[in-house]
Structure formats: C-alpha cells, structure tokens
N, C-alpha and C positions, 0 to 999 in steps of 0.2 A: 213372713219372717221379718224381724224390726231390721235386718242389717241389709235389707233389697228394697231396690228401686224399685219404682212402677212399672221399667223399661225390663228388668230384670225378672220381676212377676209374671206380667205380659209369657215373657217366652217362655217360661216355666211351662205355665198353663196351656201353651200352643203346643209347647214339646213333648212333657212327661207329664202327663194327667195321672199317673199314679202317684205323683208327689202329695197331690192334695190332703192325705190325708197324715201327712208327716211335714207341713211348711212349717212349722215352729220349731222344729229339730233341724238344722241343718246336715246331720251327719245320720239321721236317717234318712233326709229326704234325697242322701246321696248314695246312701245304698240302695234306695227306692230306684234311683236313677240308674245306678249302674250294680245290676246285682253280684257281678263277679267279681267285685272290688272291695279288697278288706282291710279299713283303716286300725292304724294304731292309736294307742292314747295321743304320742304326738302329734300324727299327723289330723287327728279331730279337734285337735286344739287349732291348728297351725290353717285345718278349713276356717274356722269362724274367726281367726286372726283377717284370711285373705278377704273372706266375705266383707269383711269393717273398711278394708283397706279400697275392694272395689266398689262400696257405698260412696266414698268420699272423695275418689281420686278425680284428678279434674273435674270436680264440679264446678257451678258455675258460682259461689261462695266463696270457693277457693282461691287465693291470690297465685299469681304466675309463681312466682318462686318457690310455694309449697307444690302446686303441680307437678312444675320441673323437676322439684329433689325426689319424688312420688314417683314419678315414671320414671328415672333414670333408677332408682332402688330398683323399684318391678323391672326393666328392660337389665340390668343384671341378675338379678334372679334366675331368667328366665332364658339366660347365652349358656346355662349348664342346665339345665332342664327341658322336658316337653313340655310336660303338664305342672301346674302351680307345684303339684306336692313334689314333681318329680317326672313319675311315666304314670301315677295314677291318676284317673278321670276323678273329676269332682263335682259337686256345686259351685263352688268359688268358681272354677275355669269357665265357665258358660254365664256366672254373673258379672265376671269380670270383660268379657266379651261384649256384653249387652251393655254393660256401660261404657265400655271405649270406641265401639264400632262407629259408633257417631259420631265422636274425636276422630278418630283416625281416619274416617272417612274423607274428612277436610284438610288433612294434611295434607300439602305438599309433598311430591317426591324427596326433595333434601329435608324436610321434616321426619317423613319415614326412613330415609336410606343414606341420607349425608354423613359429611364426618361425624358430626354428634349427632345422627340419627337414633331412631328407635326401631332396630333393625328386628331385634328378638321379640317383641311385643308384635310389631306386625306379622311375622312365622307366627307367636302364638295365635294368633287371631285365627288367623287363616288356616288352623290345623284342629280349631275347634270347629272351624265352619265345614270344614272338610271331612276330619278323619272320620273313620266306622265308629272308635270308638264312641263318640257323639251321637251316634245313630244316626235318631229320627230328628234333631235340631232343627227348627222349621223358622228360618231368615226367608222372609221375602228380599227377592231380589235388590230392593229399594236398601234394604237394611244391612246385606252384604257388603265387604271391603271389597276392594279388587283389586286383588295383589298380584302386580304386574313383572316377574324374574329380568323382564328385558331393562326395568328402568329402575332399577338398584344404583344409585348415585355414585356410592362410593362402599371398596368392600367392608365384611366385618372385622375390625380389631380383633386383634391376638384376646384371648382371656385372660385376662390378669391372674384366675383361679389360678390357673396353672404352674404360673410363676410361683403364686404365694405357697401352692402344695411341695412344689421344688424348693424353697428356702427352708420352709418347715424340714424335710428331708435332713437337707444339709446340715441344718439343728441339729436335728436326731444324731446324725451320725458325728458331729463333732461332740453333743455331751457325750455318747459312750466311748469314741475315742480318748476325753478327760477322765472319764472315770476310769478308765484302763488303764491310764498313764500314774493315774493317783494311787491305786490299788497295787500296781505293781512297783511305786514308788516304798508303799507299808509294807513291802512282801507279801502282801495277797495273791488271793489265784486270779488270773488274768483271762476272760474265757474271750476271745476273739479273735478273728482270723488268723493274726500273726501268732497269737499262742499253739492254733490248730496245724499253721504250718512249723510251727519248732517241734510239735509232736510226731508232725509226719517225717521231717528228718529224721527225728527219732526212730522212729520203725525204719528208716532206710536203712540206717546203719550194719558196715558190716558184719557179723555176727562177734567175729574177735571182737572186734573194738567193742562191742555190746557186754561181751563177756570183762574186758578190762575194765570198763565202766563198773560191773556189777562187783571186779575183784578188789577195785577202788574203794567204792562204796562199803562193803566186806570190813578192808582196812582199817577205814575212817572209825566203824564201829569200834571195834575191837581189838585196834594196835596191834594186829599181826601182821607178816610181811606176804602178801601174796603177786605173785607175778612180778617180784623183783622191785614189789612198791611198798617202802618201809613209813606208813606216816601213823602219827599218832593221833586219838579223837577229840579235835579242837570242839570245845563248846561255840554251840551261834548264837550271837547276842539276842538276847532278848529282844522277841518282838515288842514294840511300844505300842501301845493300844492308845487308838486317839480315844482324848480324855471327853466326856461327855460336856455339852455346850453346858454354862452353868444356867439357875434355873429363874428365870425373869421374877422379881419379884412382883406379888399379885397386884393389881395396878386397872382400872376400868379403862388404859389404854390400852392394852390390852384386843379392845375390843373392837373390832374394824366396824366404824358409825360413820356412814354416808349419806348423805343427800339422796333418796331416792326421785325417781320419779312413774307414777303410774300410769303409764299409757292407755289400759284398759283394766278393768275388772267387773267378772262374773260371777253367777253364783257355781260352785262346785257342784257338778255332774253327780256326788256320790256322797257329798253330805250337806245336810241342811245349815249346819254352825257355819261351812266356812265359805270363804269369796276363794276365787285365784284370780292373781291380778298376774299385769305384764309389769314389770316395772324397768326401769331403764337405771344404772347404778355405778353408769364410769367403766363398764369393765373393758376390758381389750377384746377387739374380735380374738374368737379361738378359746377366750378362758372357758377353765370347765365350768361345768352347769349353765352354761347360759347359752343364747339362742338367737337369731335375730328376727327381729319385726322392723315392718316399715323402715329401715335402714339403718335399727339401732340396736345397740348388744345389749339385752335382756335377760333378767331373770324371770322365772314363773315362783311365785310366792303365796302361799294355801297362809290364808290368818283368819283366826274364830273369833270371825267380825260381824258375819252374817246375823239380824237382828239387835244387832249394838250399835253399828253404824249402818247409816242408809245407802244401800249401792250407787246411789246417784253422786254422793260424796267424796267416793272410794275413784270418780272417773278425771283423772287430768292432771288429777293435783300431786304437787311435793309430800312429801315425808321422811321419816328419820329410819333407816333401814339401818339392821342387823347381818354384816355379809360376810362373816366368818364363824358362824357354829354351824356344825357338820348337816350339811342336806339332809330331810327325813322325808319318807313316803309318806303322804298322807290319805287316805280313801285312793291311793291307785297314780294321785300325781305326786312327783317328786317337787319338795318347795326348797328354793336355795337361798333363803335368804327370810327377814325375821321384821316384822313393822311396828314399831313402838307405838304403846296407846298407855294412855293415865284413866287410871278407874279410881274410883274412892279407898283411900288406903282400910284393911278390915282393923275391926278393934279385936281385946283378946279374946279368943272363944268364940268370934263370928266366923257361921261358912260361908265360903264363898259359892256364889250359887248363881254366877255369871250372869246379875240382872239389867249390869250397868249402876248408872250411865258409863258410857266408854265415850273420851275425847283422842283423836288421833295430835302425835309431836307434830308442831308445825314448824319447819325450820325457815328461816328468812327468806320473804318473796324473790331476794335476785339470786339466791344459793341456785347453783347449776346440777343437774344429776352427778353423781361422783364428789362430790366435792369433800372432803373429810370433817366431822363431825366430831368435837371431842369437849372434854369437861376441863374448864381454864385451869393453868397449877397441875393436871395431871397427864401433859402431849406427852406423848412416845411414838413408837413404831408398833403398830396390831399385829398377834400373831397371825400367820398366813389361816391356820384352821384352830380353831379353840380344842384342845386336847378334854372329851367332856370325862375325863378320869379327873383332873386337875380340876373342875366345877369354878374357873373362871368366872363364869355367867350368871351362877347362881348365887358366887358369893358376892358378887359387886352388886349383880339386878339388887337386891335388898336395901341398897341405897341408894335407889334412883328413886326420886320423890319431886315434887313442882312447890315450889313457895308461893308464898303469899301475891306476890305476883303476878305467879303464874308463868314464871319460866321454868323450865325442867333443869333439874340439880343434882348433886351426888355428893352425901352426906354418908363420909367417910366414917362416923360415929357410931353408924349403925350397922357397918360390916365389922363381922367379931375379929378377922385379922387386922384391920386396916385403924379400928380406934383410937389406937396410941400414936397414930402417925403424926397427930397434931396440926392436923390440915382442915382447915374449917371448909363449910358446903361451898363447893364448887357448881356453877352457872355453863349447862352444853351450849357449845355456841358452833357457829362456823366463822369462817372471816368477815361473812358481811354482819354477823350480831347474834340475837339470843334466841335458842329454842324455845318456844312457848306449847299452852295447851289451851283453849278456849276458857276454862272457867273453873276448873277442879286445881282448889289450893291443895297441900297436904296429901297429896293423891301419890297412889304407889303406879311408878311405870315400868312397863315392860312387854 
C-alpha cells in the first residue's frame, strides 16, 4: 500500500497474512482484517485520510512544529474516541501504532502524561497492543510501549468537546426561543413549551368559565347577548404578512469564490472521469457539508478531471473553488463544492467531447485557503446557497473567459441579462492580485 511504511508493512505481514491479497485496497484489507466490521462510504474515505496522516506523522523529514500541530490534532481526536474511526477497528489504527510506538517509546513521562502531554494517543497505543479486538497483533516485546497507570504526570483536561456541544445547545435553544418570540410578535402560532402550558391551563379551567368563554366567543360572532355579555363583532386587523426580501439583482457576486486549498486527491472509487479531493475552504468548524482532516475544516469535492489533469497536480496546491451551489451526489460521494478549470472556449456547432486540454484557475501564490475570490467592479455579498431555480451559475458561468494574458475575466457582454449593464471585462482577483490559468487565451471557464 503507497500510504505505509516499512515499519507498518512488516506488522501486517507478521499479523494478518490474509491482507496479502488485498494491500492495495486499504478498506478491504480492513475487512480482510477484521471481518465483523462494516464501513460506511465515510468512514472508507476518513480510513485512507488516517492512513496518509500516519505515513507522515513525525517523521523524521518533518520539522518539530508540523509534528507538534499533528499529534496534538491526532491526541484530540482520539480524547472522544477508541478507535481512529470511533469504536471500529481499522487498518489505519495498527498503522498508526507502528509508526508511533517508536516515538512514543522515547518519550518521557511528562512527554506522555504532562500538562501538554499526549495522554489519549498513548491509551490509543496501548489499547491496540492490547485489546481482542486486534487479536493476533504480533509486537515483540522490543516493539511494545509500556504504559505504566502509576506514572501519569499530570491528569487529563476537561474535553473541550463538551463544552462546544453545550454552547451549541444553548444556540439551539435561544434561536427557537427568537423564533417564538418573532412569530408570536406577527400573530403566528407559537408551538413551545410556554404555548403548551397556556393550553394546559386551558383544559384546567373550570367548566363555567369554559362555558363563558365559549358564550363570549358565540357573542363576538354574532352580536347577541349571551350570559349577560352584550358586545358586538369587532373586525381584527389585518394580519400583515412580512413582505418578501426583494430579489438581488443577477450579479457573478453572487457567487461564493474562494481560495481553495487541496490537501489530498484521489481517483474516485466508482468513476473513471472523476478525482475526489480534500480541499480546505475557510469554512468554520460545524459548517455543514464539511469534515475535518489533519486539523482542518474540509470539504470533499468529486470534479471530471480524471485524464485532463494529472493526479499528481491535483496534490498540495491552491485553487479557485466554487462553495455555494447546492451539494450533489456524485457515483455514491456527496461533493460540496465546485473547482474552476479553463478549456478551449467551443466554436458554433462544435461538440464538446471532453478532450481537453483542461488548465486548473491558479490564484496568487500567498492567497490563504478561504480567502474571497471575486471579479473587480462587481464585490457584493454571495448568496449563502445559489437557488439553482434562479440558474445564477449558468447565467454568469457564460462569461467567465481568460484574456490575452491569461488571467481569468468576466465579460459581462456575453451574459444576455447583464449586456446593457455597461461594464466592460472585469479581471477575478483576490487581495494579493490576479487569477491566472497556465496558457489557454480565450478559453471558457468553469
């Protein structure tokens, strides 16, 4: 397998000699491993995420500082989990072993167990060298940690997790508290506790008074006098219906264009055309659709790149990501987000018949992941998700084009709303300068 060590192969091969004939698959040779264990599509992604993670982690390559921020990700990971994925066994968990056990064998007790120790990495260690699940894991003595409970330095910190799941909470329940308050500001129906007990008093009530209420109401309708209550039927003002927000005019700001960045990409488990990459995008831990790797909030993003560009191209680097049209399933993985590439714009009449060349937008070497991407002359504010009724995407994409230059543009002339606007081609930039594409003038992007 390209993402295991030697040290990692080794104990394979001492361990589960039925791997052999699945080591190029990681996620069968984990079912090989452990046959009672049934991955999801996520968690088969999220194995060969850990697998890259425990190829690289302290190595000896590695500068101190990337290590440190590496194991302290991994030793939070792993203060709410057993196992990498969770409580299931893996490959990743026994290659991640084989490459730390050496590490950690040299650590110091305040290295392992101090205030800033790595307290949950050495439990995980210790619990693959240990538990049944692991079985037959076969560490010589020599190769084993020895995790000693008496010489634990200092104990384990509170989980942060916890606190964060408790503020989140708190969230939850003051927006529906606002929403309560807002709805029953319009004369909406109010459905929450406090409405449920005005109902229960309700039913408490004594039956007269249930009944004067109902003689009340009687009244109100139809101006007769019942139970000695003479009132006449007042009309209620008109509910006011809040007015609909007005509607942005069409604009390629529209369009949320960020700095991405690809941390890793592969080829697609279920189709030939396409890569899925990891890409890193600015987003806030918690946002939806996205995931974290190696200690950063990610998206997974399916683009039919596969034979256009070379995978080797698609690993490390910057690009111009698309992170507001609506998530779609692609062959089984869900991609949240969209990677701009310039092809040769077609003449009339020509098909398109996906042969390339394809250049990926290259945004400026110091742009940071997230950073906002947009066309000079046309800043706004991005809708949160592109409404694809309203075809946004389809009608701007049509004037994204690269100049003579070879920077990427957006030539408002050639969107049928947008012609008359009287805005000549605008240059996507970020703060640090101009998006470019390697060599294709005149090229339609998207």
């Amino acid at each position: 397998m390209a993402t295991l060590d030697n040290s990692a192969k080794s104990l394979l091969e001492k361990s589960y000699p039925q791997v052999k004939d699945a080591e190029n698959d990681p996620v069968k040779a984990s079912s090989a491993m452990f046959e009672n264990a049934e991955y999801t599509t996520a968690e088969k992604t999220e194995i060969e995420q850990w697998l890259i993670t425990a190829h690289h982690i302290a190595s000896s390559t590695e500068d101190s500082a990337k290590t440190a921020e590496r194991l302290s990700t991994l030793n939070t990971h792993l203060s709410t989990r057993t196992t990498l994925l969770g409580h299931k066994p893996s490959i990743a968990d026994v290659a991640m072993c084989a490459r730390l056990a050496p590490v950690v064998k040299e650590w110091s007790d305040k290295q392992r167990t101090g205030d800033q120790g790595y307290h949950h990495i050495v439990r995980h260690l210790d619990f693959v060298q240990k538990a049944d699940m692991f079985g037959p894991l076969k560490l010589d003595d020599s190769e084993k940690v020895d995790v000693n409970p008496d010489k634990v330095v200092s104990p384990i910190k509170p989980i942060d997790a916890k606190a964060e799941k408790e503020r989140k909470k708190k969230e939850k329940v003051l927006a529906a508290a606002g929403a309560e308050s807002a709805a029953a500001a319009a004369g909406g129906t109010v459905t929450s506790a406090a409405s449920s007990d005005a109902q229960n008093a309700e039913k408490s009530k004594p039956k007269k008074e249930k009944t004067k209420d109902v003689g009340e109401k009687v009244a109100n309708a139809v101006g007769a006098e019942v139970s000695g209550v003479s009132k006449k039927k007042e009309k209620a003002p008109k509910q006011q219906k809040n007015a609909p927000a007005p509607e942005k005019p069409l604009s390629p700001a529209l369009i949320d264009l960020r700095v991405g960045h690809i941390l890793k990409a592969e080829n697609h488990p279920n189709a030939d055309s396409l890569y899925v990459s990891t890409v890193a995008c600015g987003d806030a831990p918690g946002t939806e659709n996205t995931s974290e790797y190696e200690g950063k909030v990610v998206r997974t993003v399916c683009s039919g790149l596969n034979g256009l560009v070379p995978l080797e191209e698609m690993q490390g680097r910057k690009i111009v990501a698309v992170c507001n049209l609506k998530p779609v399933t692609m062959r089984g993985i869900k991609s949240a987000a969209m990677v701009l590439a310039a092809s040769p714009r077609l003449a009339p009449g020509e098909t398109d018949n996906h042969a390339g060349p394809v250049e990926l937008v290259n945004p400026p070497a110091e742009a940071e992941a997230g950073e906002r991407v947009y066309f000079e002359g046309w800043e706004g504010e991005p809708e949160p998700v592109l409404n694809p009724k309203k075809k946004v995407w389809d009608d701007c994409q049509v004037g994204f084009t690269t100049t003579g230059e070879k920077a990427v543009a957006f030539d408002p002339s050639a969107v049928e709303k947008l012609k008359d606007s009287g805005k000549g081609t605008a240059q996507l930039k970020t703060k640090q300068g101009l998006c470019t594409v390697k060599s294709l003038a005149g090229a339609t992007v998207r």
